[in-house]
KEKE-3310 file (N, C-alpha, C; in steps of 0.2 Angstrom, whole numbers, plus 5000, padded with zeros to 4 digits):
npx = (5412:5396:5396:5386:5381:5391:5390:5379:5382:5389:5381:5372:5380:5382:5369:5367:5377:5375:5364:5364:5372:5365:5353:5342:5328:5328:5322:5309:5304:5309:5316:5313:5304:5289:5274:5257:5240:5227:5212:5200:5181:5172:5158:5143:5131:5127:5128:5140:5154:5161:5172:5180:5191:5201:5205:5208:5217:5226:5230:5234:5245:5250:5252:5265:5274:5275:5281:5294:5302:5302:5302:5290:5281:5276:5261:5258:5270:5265:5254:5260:5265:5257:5251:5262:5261:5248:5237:5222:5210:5202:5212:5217:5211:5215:5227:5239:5243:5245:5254:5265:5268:5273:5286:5292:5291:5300:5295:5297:5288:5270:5254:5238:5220:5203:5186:5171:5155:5142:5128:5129:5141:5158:5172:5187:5201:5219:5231:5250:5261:5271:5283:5290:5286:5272:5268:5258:5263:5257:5243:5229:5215:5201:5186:5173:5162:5150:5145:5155:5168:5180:5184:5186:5197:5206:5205:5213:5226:5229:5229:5239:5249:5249:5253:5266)
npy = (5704:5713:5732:5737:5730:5734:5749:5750:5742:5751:5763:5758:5755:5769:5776:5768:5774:5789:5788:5781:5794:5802:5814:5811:5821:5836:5832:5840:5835:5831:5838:5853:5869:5871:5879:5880:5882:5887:5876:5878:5880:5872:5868:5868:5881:5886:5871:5866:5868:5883:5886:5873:5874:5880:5869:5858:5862:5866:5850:5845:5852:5848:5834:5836:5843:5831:5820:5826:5828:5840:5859:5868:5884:5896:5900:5912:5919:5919:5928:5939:5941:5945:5956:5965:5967:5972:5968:5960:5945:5942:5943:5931:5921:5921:5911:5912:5924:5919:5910:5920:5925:5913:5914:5923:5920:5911:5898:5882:5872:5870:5868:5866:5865:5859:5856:5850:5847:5837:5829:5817:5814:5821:5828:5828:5838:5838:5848:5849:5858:5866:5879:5889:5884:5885:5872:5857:5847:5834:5826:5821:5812:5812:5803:5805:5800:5815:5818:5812:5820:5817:5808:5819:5823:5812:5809:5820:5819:5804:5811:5819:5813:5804:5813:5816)
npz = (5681:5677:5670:5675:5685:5694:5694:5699:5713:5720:5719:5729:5741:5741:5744:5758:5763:5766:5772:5783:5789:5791:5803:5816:5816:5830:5846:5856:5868:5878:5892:5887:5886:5893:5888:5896:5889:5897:5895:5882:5885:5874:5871:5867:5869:5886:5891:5895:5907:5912:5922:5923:5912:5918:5929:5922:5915:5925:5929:5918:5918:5932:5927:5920:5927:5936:5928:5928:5918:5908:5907:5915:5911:5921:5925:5930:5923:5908:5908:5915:5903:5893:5900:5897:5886:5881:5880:5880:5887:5877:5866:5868:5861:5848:5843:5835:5842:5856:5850:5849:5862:5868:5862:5869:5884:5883:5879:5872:5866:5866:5873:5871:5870:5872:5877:5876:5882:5877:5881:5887:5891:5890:5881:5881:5871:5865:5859:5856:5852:5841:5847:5839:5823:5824:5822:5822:5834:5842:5845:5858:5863:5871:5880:5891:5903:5909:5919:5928:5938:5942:5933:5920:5926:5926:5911:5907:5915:5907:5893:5891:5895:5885:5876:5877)
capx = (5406:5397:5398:5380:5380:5396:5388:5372:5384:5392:5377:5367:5384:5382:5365:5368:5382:5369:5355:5369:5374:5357:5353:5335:5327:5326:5317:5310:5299:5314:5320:5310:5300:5282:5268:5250:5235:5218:5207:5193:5176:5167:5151:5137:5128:5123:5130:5148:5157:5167:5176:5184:5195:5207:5205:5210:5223:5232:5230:5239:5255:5253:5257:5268:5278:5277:5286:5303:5308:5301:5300:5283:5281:5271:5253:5260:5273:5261:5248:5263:5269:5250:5251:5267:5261:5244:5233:5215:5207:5198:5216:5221:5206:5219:5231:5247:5246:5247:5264:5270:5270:5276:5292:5291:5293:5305:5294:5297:5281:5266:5249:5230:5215:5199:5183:5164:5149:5137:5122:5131:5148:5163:5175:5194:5205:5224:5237:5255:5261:5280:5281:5294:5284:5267:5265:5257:5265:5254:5237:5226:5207:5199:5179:5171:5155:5150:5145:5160:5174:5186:5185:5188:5204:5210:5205:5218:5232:5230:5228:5244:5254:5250:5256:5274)
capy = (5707:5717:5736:5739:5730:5736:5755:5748:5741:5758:5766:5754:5759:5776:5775:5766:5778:5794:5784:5781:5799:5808:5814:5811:5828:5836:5830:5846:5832:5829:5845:5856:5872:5872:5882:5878:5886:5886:5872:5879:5877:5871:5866:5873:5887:5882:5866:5866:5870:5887:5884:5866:5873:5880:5860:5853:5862:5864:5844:5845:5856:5843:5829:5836:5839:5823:5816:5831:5828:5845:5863:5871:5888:5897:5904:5922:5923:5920:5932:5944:5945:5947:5961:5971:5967:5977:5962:5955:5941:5944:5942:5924:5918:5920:5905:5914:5928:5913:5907:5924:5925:5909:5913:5928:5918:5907:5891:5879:5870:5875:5865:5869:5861:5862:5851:5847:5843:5836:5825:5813:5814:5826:5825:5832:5835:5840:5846:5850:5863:5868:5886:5891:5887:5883:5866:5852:5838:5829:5829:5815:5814:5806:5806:5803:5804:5820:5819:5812:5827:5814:5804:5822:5823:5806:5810:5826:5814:5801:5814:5823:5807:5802:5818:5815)
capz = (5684:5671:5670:5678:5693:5698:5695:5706:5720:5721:5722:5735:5744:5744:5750:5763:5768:5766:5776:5790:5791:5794:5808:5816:5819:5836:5850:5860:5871:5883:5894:5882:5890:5891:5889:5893:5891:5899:5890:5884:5885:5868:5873:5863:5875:5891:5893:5896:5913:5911:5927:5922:5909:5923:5935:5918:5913:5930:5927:5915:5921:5936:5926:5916:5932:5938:5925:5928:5910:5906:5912:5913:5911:5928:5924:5930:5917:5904:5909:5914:5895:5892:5903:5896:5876:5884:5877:5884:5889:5869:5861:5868:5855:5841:5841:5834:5848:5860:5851:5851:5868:5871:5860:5874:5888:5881:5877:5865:5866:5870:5875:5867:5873:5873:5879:5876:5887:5876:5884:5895:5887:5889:5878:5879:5865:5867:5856:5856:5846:5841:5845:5830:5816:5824:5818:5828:5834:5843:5847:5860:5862:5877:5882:5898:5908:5907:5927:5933:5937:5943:5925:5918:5928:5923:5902:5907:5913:5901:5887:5894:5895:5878:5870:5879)
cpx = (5405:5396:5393:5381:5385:5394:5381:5375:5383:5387:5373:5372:5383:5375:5364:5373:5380:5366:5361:5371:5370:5353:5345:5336:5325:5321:5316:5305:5305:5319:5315:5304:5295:5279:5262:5244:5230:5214:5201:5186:5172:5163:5147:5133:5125:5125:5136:5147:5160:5172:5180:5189:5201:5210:5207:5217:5228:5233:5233:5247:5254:5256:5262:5275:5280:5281:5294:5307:5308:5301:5294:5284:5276:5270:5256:5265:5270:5258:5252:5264:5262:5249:5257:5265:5253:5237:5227:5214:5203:5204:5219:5217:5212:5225:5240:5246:5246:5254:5267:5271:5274:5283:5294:5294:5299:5303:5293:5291:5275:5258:5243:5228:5209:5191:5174:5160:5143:5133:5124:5138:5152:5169:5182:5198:5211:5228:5244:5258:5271:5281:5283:5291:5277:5264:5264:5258:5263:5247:5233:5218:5205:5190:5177:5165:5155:5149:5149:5169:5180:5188:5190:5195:5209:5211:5211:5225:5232:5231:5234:5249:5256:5254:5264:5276)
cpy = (5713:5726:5740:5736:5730:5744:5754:5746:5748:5762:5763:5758:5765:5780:5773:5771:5786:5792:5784:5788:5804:5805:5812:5819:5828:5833:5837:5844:5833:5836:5852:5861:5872:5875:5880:5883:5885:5882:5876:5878:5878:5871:5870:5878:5882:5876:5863:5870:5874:5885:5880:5867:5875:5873:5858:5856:5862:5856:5842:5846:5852:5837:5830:5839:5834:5822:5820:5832:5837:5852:5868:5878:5889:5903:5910:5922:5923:5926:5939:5949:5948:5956:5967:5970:5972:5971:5960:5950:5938:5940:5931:5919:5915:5915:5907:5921:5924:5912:5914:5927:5919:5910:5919:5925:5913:5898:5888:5875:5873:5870:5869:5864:5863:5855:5852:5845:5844:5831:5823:5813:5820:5823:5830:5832:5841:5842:5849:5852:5864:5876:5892:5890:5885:5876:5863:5845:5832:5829:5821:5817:5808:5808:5803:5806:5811:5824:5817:5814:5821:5809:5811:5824:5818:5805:5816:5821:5810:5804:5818:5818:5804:5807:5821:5809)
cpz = (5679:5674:5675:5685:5697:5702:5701:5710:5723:5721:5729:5740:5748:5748:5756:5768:5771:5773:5783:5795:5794:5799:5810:5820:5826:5839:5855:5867:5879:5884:5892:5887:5888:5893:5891:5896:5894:5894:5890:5883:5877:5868:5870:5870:5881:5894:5896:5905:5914:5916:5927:5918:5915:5925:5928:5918:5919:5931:5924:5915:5929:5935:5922:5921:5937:5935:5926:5923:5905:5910:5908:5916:5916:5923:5922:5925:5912:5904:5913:5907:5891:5894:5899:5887:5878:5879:5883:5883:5880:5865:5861:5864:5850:5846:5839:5839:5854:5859:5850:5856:5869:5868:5868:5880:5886:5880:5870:5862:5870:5870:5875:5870:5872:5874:5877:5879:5882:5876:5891:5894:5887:5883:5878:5874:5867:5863:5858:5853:5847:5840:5841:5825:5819:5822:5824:5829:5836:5845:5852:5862:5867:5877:5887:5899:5909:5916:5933:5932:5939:5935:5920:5920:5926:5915:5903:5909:5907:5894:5885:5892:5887:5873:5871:5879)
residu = (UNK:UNK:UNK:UNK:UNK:UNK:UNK:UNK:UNK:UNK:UNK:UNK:UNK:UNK:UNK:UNK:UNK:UNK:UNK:UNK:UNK:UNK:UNK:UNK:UNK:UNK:UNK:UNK:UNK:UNK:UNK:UNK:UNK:UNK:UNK:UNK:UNK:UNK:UNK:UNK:UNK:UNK:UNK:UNK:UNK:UNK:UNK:UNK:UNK:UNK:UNK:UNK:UNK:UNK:UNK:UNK:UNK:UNK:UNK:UNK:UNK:UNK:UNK:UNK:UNK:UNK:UNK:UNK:UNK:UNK:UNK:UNK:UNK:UNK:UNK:UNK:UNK:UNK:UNK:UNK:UNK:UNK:UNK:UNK:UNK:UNK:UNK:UNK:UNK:UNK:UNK:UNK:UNK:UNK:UNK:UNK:UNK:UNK:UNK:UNK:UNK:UNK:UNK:UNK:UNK:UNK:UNK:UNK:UNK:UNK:UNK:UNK:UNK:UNK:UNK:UNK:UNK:UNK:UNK:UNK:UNK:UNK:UNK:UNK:UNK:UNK:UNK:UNK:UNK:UNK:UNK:UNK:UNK:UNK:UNK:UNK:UNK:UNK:UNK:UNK:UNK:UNK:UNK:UNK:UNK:UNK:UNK:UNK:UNK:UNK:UNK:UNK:UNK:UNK:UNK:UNK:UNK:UNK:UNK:UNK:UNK:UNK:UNK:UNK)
# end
């Protein structure tokens, strides 16, 4: 055997033996505290449903204890930590004072939303945020009748479901 593809066993080897040893990174899907906020309402003036981002997102944190894999963080201790950092209804715009509340509470994950009513058409989109570096881990996108509130409850399950 010549002197190369002895050196090329011995490395395939060792690759193999790396590749064997590493780990897959966390999962914070299973167990993992979450956050969610209020979907909110995109819709150009006038057209959108202010009211609905509440019906969705507790649709949200209702399927999201269905499943039991997770624990969701209660509304009020959001909007308590809100209350002792001395912050308004103004500040929850910004996206990194969202995650530093939720490091606050003590959530790993944290759930964004927000939806559209343009003509006949709603549209929901969802993502899934990691509250340590803010990156986005998942995001799902559903559209529905814009006239039927039970369609937009089932885009909120499905949309939920998908990004667990």
């Amino acid at each position: 055997m010549s002197f190369n593809r002895c050196i090329a066993r011995i490395f395939l080897i060792v690759i193999f033996f790396i590749g064997g040893c590493a780990t897959e990174p966390p999962s914070y899907k299973e167990g993992a505290t979450i956050a969610v906020w209020d979907i909110e309402d995109l819709s150009p003036m006038g057209s959108g449903r202010p009211d609905l981002g509440q019906l969705l997102s507790a649709k949200v944190i209702e399927t999201l204890n269905e499943t039991g894999r997770q624990t969701v963080v209660e509304r009020e201790r959001l909007l308590l930590a809100l209350e002792e950092l001395g912050l308004g209804t103004t500040s929850l715009v910004d996206e990194a004072t969202r995650l530093r509340i939720g490091r606050i509470v003590g959530a790993r994950l944290m759930v964004f939303g927000g939806y559209q009513v343009i003509a006949d058409k709603m549209r929901l989109d969802l993502r899934l945020v990691e509250v340590e570096s803010g990156g986005i881990l998942k995001a799902a996108q559903r559209t529905t009748s814009a006239a039927d509130v039970s369609g937009w409850l089932k885009a909120a399950t499905e949309a939920t479901s998908e990004l667990f």
